[in-house]
N, CA and C of each residue as an Amber inpcrd file, in Angstrom:
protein
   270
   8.6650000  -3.0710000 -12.5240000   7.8880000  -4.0840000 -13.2140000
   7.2450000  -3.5420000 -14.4820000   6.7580000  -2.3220000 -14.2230000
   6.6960000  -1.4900000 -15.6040000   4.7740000  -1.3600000 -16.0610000
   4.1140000  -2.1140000 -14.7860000   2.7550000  -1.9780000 -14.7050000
   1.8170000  -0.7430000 -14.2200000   3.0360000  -0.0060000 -13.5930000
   2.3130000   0.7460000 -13.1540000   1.7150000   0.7300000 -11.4770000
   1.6850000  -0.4440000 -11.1730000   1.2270000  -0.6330000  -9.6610000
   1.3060000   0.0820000  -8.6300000   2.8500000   0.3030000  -9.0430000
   3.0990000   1.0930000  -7.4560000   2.8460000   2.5280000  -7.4960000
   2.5310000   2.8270000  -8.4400000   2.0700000   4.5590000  -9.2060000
   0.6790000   4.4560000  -8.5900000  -0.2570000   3.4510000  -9.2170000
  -1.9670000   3.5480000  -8.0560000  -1.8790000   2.9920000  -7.2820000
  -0.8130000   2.6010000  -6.4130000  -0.9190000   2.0260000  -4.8110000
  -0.9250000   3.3770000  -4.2830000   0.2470000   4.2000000  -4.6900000
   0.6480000   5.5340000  -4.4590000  -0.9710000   6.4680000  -4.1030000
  -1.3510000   6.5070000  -5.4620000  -2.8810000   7.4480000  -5.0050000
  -3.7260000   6.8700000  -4.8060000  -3.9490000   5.3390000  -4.3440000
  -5.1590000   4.5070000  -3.5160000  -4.7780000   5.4000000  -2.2960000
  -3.7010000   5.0940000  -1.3110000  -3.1590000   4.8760000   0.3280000
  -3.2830000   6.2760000   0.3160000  -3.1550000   7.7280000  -0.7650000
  -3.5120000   8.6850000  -0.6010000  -4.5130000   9.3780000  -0.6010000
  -5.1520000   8.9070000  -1.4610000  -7.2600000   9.0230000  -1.8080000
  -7.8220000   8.4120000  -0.6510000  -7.6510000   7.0610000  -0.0460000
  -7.7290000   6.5900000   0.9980000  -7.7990000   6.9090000   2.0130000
  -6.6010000   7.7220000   2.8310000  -6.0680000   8.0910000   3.9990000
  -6.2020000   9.5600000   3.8480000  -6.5880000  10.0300000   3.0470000
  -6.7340000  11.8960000   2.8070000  -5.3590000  12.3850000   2.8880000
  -4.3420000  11.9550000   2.2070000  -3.1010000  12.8130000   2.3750000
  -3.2200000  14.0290000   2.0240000  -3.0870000  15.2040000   2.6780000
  -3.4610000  16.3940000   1.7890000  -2.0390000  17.5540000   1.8800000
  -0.8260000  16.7810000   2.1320000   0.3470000  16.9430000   1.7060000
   1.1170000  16.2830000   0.8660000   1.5740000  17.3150000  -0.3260000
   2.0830000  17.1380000  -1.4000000   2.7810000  15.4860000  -0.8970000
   3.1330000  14.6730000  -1.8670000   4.2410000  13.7210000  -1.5690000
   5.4980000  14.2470000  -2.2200000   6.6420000  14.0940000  -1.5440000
   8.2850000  14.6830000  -2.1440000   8.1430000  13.9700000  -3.3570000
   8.6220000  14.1850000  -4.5170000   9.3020000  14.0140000  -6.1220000
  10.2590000  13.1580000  -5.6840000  10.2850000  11.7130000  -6.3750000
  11.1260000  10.6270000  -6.3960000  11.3030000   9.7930000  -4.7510000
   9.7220000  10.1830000  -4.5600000   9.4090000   9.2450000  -3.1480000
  10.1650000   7.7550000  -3.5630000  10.6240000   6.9120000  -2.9310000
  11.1380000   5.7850000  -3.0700000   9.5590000   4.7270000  -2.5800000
   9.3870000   3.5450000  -3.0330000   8.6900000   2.4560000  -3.1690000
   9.1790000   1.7650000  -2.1080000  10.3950000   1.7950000  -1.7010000
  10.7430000   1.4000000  -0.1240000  10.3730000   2.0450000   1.0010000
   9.6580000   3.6980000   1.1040000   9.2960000   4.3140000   2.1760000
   8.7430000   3.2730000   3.1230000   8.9220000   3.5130000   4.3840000
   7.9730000   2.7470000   5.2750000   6.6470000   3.2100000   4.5000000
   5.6010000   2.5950000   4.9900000   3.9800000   3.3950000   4.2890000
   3.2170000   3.4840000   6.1930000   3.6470000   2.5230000   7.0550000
   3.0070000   3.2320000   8.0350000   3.8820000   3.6360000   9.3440000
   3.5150000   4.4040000   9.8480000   4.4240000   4.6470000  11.0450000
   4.9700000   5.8940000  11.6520000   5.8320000   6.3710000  12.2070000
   6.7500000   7.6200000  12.1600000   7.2260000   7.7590000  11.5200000
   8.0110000   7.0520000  10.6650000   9.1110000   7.1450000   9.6050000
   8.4500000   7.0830000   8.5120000   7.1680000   7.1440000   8.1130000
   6.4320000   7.2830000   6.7670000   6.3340000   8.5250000   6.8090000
   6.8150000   8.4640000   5.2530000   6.2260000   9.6740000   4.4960000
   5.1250000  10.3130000   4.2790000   3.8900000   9.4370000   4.3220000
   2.4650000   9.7240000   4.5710000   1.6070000   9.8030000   5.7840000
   2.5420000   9.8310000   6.6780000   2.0250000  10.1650000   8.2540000
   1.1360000   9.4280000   8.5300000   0.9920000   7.9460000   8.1440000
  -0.0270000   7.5250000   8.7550000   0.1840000   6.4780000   9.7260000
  -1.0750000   5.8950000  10.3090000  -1.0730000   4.7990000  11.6780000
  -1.6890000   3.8460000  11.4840000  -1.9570000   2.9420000  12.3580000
  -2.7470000   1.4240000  12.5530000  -4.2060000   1.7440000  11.9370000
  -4.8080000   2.8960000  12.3270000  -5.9790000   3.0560000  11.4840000
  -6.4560000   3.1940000   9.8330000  -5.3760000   4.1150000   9.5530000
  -5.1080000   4.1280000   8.1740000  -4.6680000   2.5900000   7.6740000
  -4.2320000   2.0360000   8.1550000  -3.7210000   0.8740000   7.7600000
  -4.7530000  -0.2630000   7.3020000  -5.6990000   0.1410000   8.3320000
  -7.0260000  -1.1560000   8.2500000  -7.7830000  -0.3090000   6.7890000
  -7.7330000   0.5180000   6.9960000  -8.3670000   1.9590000   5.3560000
  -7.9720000   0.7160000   4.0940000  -6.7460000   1.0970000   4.4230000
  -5.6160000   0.5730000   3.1080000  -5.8830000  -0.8500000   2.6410000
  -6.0420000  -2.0320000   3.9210000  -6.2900000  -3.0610000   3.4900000
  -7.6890000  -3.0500000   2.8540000  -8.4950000  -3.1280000   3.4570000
 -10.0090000  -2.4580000   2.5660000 -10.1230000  -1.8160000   1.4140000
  -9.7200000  -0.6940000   0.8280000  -9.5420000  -0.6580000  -0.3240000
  -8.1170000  -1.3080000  -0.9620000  -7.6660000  -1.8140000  -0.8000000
  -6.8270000  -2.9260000  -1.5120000  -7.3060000  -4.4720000  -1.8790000
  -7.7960000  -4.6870000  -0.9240000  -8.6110000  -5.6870000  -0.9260000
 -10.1430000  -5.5950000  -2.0760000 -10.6560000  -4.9210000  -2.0530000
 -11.4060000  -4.3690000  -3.0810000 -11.2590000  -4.4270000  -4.5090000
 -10.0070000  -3.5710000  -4.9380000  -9.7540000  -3.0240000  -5.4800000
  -9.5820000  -4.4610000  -7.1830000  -7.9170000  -4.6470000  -5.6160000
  -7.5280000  -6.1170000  -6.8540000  -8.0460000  -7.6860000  -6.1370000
  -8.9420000  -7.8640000  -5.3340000  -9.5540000  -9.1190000  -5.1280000
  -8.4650000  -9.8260000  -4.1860000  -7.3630000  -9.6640000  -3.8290000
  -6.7210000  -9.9800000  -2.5810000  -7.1440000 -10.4070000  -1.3590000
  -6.5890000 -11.1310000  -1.0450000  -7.3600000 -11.4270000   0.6340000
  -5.3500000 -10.7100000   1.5740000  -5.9810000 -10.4150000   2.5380000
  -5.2580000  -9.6270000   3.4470000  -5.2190000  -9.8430000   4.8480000
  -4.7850000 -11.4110000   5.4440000  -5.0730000 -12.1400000   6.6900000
  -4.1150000 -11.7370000   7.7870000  -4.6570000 -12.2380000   9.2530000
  -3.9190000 -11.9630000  10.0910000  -2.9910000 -10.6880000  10.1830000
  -2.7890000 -10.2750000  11.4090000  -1.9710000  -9.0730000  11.5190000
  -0.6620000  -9.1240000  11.7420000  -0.2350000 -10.4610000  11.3780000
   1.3880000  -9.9580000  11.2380000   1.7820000 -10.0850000   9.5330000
   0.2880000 -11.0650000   9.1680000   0.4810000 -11.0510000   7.5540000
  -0.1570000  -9.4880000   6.9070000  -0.8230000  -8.8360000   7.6060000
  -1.0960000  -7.0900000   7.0720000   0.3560000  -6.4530000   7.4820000
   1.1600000  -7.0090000   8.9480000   1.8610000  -5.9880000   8.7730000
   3.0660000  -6.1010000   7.7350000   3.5450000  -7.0940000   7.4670000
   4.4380000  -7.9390000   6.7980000   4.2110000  -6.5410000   5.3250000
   2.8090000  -7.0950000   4.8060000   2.1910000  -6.7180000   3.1120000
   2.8760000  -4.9890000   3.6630000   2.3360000  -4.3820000   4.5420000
   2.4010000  -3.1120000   4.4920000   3.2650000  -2.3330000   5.2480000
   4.4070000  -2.7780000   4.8970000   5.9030000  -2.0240000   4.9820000
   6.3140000  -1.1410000   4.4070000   5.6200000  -1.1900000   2.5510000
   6.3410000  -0.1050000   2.5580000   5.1460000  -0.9350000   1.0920000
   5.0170000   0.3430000   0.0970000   4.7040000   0.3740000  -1.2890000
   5.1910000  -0.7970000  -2.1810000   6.5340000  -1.0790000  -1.9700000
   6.8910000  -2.6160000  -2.7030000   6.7680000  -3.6380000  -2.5130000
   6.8130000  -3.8900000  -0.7170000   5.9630000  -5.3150000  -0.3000000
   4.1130000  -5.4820000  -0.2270000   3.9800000  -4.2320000  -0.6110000
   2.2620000  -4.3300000  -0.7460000   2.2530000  -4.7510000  -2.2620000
   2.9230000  -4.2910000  -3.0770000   2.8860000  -4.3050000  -4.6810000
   3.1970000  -5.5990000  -4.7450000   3.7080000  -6.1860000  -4.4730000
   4.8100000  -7.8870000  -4.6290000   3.1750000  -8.3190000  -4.2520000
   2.9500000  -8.2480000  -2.6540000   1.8670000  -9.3460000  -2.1740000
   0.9000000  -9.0690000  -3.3550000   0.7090000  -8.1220000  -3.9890000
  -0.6720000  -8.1760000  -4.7460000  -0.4980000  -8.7460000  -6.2350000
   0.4790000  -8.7830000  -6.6950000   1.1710000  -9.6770000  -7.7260000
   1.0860000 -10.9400000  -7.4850000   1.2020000 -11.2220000  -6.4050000
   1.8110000 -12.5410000  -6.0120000   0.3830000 -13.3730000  -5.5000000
  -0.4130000 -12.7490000  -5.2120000  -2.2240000 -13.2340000  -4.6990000
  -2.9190000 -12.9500000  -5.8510000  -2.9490000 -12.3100000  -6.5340000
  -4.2660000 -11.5550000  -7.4970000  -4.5720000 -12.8110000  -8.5150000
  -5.9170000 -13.0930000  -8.7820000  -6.1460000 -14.0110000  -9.6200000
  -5.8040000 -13.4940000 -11.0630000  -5.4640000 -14.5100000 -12.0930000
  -5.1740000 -13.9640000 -13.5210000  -3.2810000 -14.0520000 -13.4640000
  -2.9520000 -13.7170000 -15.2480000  -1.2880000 -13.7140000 -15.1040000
  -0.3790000 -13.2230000 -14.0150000   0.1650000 -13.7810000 -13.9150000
   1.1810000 -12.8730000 -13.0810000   2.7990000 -13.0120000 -13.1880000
């Protein structure tokens, strides 16, 4: 998209969640973001972190838990939902 988004989603969910392992060079925007199969090792707790400062951040609302889990699949469906909710152009 060329905004930049998914670059500070990247170091929100990491500033956030205390990642204090490097992330791999040319992480993909499709990683899962929570689970076993994430790259950032995180869980259901981190997750509620994430919505909270996301929610914050860009004025989003972040409902129900199959609509958090839906948003937070992975870095690009969090980036889309926040495009797609945020008041102002889009």
């Amino acid at each position: 998209m060329g905004d930049g988004l998914e670059e500070e989603l990247f170091r929100i969910v990491a500033e956030t969640c205390r990642v204090s392992e490097p992330l791999p060079d040319g992480l993909s925007f499709d990683e899962p973001l929570i689970g076993p199969d994430s790259p950032f090792g995180l869980d259901s707790l981190d997750a509620v972190e994430i919505v909270v400062a996301v929610q914050r951040k860009y004025n989003v609302r972040i409902d129900a838990q199959k609509t958090s889990r839906q948003v937070l699949q992975s870095i690009a469906t969090l980036s889309a939902f926040i495009r797609s909710h945020r008041p102002g152009p889009g």
